[in-house]
C-alpha positions as CSV (number, residue, x, y, z in Angstrom):
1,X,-25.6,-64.6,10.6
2,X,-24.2,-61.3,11.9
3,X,-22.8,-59.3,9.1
4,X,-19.4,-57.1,9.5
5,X,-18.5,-53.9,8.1
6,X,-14.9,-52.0,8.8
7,X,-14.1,-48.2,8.4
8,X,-10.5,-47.2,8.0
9,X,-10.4,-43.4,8.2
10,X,-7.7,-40.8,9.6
11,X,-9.3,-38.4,12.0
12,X,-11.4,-38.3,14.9
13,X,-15.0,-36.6,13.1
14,X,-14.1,-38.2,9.7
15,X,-16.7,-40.7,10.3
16,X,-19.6,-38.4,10.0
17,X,-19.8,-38.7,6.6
18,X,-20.7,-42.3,6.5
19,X,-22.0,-42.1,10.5
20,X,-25.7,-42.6,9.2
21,X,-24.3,-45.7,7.5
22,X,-22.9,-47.1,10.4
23,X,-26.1,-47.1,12.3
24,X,-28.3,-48.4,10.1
25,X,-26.2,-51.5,9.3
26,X,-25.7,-51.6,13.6
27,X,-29.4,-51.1,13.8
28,X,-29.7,-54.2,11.4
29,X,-27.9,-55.9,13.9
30,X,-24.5,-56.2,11.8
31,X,-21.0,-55.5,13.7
32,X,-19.2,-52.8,12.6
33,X,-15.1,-51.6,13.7
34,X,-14.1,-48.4,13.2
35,X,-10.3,-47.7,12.8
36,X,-8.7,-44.2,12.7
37,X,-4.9,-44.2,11.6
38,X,-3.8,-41.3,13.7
39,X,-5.7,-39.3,16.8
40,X,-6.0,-36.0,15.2
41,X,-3.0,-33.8,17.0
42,X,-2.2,-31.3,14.5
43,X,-6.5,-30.2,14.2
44,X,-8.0,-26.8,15.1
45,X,-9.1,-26.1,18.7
46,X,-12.5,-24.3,18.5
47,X,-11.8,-23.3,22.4
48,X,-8.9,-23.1,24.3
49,X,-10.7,-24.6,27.3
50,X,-11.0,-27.7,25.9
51,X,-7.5,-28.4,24.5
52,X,-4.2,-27.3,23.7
53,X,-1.8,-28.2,21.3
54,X,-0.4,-30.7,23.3
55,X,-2.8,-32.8,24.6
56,X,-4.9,-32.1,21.4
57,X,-4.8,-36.4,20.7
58,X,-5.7,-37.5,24.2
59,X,-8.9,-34.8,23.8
60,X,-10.0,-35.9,20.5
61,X,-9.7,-39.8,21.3
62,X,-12.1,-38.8,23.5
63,X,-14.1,-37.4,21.7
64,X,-14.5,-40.3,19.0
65,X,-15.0,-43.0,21.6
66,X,-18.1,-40.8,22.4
67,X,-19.2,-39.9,18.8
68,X,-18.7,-43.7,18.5
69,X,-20.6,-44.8,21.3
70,X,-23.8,-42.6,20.0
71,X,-23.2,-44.4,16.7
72,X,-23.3,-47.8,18.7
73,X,-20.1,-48.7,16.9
74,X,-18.9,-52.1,18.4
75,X,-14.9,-52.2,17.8
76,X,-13.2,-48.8,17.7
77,X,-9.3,-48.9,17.0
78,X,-6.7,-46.1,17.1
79,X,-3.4,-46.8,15.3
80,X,-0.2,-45.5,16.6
81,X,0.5,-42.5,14.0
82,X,0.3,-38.8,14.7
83,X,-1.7,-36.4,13.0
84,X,0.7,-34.9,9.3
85,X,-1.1,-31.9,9.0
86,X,-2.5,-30.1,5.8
87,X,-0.4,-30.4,3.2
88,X,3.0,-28.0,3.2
89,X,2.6,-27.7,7.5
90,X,5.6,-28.6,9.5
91,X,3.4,-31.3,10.9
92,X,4.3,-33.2,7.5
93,X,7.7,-33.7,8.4
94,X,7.1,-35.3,11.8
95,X,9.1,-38.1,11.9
96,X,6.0,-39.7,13.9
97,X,3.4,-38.8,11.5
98,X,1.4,-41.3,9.5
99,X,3.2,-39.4,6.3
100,X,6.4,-40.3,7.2
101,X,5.7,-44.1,8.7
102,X,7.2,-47.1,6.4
103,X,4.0,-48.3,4.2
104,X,4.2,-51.8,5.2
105,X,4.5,-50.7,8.4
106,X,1.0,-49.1,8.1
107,X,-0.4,-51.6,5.7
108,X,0.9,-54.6,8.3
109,X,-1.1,-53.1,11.0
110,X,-4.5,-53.2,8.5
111,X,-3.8,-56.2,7.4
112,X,-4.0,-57.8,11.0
113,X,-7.1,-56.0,11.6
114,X,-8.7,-57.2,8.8
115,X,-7.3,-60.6,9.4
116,X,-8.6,-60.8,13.2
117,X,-12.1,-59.0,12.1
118,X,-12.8,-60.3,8.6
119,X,-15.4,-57.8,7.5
120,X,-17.8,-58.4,4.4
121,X,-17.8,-54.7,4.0
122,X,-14.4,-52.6,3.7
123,X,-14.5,-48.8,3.3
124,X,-12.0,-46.5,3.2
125,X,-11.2,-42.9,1.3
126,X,-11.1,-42.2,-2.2
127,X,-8.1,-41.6,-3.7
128,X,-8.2,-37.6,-3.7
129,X,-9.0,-37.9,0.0
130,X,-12.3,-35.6,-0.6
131,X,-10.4,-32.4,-0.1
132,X,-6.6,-33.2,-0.4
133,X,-5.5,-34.0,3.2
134,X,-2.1,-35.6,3.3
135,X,-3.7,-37.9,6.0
136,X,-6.5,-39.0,3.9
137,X,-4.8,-39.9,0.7
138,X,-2.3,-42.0,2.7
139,X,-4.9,-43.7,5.1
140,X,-6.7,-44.4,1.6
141,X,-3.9,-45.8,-0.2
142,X,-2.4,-48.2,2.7
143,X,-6.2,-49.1,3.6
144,X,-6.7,-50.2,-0.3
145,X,-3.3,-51.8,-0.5
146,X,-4.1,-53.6,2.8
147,X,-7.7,-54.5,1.4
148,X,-6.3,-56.7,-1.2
149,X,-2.8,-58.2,0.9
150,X,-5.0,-59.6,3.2
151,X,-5.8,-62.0,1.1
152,X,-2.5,-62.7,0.2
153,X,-1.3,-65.6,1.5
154,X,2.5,-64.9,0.9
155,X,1.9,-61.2,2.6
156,X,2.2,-60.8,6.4
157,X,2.5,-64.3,7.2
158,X,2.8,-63.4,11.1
159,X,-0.8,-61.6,11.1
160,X,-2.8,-64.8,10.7
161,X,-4.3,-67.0,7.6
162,X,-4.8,-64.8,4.5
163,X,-8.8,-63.5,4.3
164,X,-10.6,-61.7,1.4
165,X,-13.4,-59.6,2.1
166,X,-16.1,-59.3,0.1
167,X,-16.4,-55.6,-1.0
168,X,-14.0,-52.5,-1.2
169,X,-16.1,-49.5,-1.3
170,X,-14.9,-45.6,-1.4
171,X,-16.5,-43.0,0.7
172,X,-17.2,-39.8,-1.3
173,X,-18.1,-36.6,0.5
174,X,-20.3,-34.8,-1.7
175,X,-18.3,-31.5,-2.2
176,X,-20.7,-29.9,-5.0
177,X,-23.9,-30.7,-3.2
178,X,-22.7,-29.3,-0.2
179,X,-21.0,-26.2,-1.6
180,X,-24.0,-25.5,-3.0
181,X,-25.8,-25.7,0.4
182,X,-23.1,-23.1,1.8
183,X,-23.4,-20.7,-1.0
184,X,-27.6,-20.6,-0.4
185,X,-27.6,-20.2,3.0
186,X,-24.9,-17.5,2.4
187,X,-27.3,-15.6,0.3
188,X,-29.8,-16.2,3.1
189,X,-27.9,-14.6,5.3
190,X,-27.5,-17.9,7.8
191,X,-23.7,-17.7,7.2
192,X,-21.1,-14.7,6.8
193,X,-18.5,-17.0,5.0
194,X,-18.6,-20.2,3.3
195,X,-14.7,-21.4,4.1
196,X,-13.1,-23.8,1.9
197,X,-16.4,-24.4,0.1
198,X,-16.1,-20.6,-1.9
199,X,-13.3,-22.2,-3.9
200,X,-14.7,-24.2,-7.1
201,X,-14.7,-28.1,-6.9
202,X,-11.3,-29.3,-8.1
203,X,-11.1,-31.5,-11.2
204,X,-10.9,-35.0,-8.3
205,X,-13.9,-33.7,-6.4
206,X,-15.8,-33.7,-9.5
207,X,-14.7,-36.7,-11.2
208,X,-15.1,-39.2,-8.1
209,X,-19.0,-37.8,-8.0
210,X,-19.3,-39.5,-11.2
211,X,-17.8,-42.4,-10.0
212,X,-20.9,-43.1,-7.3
213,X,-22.4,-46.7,-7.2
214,X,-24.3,-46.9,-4.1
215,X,-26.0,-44.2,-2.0
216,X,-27.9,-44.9,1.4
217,X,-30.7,-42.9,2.3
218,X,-29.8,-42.2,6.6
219,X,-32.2,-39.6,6.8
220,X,-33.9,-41.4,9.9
221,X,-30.1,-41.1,11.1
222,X,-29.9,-37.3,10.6
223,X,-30.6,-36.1,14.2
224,X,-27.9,-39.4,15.8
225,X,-25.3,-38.0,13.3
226,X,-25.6,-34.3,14.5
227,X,-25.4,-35.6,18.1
228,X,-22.6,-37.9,17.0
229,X,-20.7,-35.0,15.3
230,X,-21.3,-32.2,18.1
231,X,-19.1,-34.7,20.2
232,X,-16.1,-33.3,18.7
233,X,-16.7,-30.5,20.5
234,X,-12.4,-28.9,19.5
235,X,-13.4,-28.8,15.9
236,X,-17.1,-27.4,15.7
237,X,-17.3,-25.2,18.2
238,X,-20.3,-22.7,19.2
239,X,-19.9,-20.5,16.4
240,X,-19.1,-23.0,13.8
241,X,-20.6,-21.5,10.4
242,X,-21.7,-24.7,9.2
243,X,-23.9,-25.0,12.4
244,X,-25.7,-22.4,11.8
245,X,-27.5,-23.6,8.4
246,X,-31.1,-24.9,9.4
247,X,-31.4,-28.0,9.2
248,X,-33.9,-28.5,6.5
249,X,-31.3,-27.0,3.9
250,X,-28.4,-29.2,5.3
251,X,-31.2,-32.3,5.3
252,X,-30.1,-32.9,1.4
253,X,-26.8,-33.4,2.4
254,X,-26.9,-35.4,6.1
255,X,-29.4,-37.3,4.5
256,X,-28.0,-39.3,2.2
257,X,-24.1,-41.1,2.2
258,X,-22.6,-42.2,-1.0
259,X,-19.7,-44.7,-2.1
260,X,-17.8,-46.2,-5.0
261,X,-17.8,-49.9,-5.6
262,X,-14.1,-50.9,-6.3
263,X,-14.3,-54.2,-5.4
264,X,-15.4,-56.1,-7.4
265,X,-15.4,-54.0,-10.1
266,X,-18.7,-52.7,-11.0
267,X,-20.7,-52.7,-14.3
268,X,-21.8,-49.6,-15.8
269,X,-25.1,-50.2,-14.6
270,X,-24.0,-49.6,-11.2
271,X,-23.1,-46.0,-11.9
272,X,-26.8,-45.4,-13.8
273,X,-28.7,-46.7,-11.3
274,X,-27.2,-46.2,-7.6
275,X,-27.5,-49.2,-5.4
276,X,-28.8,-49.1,-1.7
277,X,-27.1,-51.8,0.2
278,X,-23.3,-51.9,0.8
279,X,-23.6,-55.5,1.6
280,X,-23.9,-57.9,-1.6
């Protein structure tokens, strides 16, 4: 019996950190739909020949129906809200922007999804959003809420007979570990600047690594994730730092994908002694 697993993220290249994941479960044969609340508009552009501001969206769609095709994910969905921006932009107070759309609006739209799909496997953001993003924490919040008012018989009566999935799981992207992979190839000399990753790990970062239940080993899946990641071409460009670290320092990193068990809650045991499988 085919197995189902469904991503809820917020940006085009957001997969990546579960891509690995992905593939080995598609590999297995299992189905898998990725959904991305919003199509990335308010993002970098590594090169102005491959974008501008205002066709930004259209690009990165693009771009994540290809990453997604090297994955071999089977269902990719876009919903209808615009990029919000990093927190305190202009972008935030786009009356289109997933920050500004009515919850149950956005939950509504999950809930269908996960109605129509019914996945074993859910997985969405923690609740820090691994770095803050205003997109991620609301894509995580509504994707959780959504999670558990699918089952809810009394919820959304118009999207179809209620369903409960079997799992909830948080992606965690391992800031620490990879900060630490920055800073040495700094010192190596393989990078001039370590970006975001100079700063120390806030209080969340380091408090949902201590939350991890369940880590996958995807190094077979190292080389398809590069390839599925140097698809978005507008946000890591030719000179990107990050692309420059060899990969047998990065390998410690890429290799390996981690996630919190929320549902059902896990025993302590869990959190000793990681799990493998996202599938119970």
């Amino acid at each position: 019996m085919m197995r189902k697993l469904m991503a809820v993220f917020a940006h085009p290249d957001d997969e990546g950190v579960m891509s690995g994941t992905m593939a080995h479960y598609i590999e297995q044969g299992d189905e898998v739909m990725l959904v991305c609340t919003t199509r990335g508009e308010a993002g970098e552009i590594s090169d102005p020949v491959l974008a501008t501001p205002e066709n930004l969206g259209e690009v990165r769609q693009k771009e994540l129906e290809e990453a997604a095709r090297i994955i071999g994910v089977q269902q990719l969905v876009f919903l209808d809200y615009r990029d919000s921006g990093m927190a305190g932009t202009p972008a935030n107070d786009d009356p289109r922007c997933l920050l500004q759309a009515e919850p149950d609006r956005v939950i509504g739209d999950l809930v269908a999804l996960i109605r129509e799909f019914q996945p074993d496997v859910f997985v969405t953001f923690e609740p820090f959003g691994w770095y803050g993003h205003p997109d991620h924490v609301t894509t995580g919040q509504h994707a959780t809420a959504a999670f558990y008012q699918a089952a809810d018989p009394v919820r959304f009566p118009e999207h179809g007979a209620a369903f409960q999935a079997s799992s909830l799981y948080q992606s965690v992207f391992l800031f620490t570990r990879f900060r630490e992979i920055a800073l040495a190839a700094k010192a190596a000399g393989y990078i001039e600047g370590e970006g975001f990753f100079s700063e120390e790990p806030r209080p969340e970062q380091v408090a949902i690594e201590q939350e991890i239940t369940h880590q996958l080993d995807v190094r077979p899946y190292v080389d398809l994730k590069n390839q599925a990641l140097a698809a978005h071409r507008t946000q890591f460009g030719e000179d990107d730092e990050f692309g420059k670290i060899p990969p047998e320092m990065m390998l410690e990193f890429n290799g390996y994908e981690q996630f919190v068990q929320v549902y059902p809650e896990p025993d302590g045991a869990l959190r000793a002694n990681w799990a493998s499988s996202l599938f119970l």
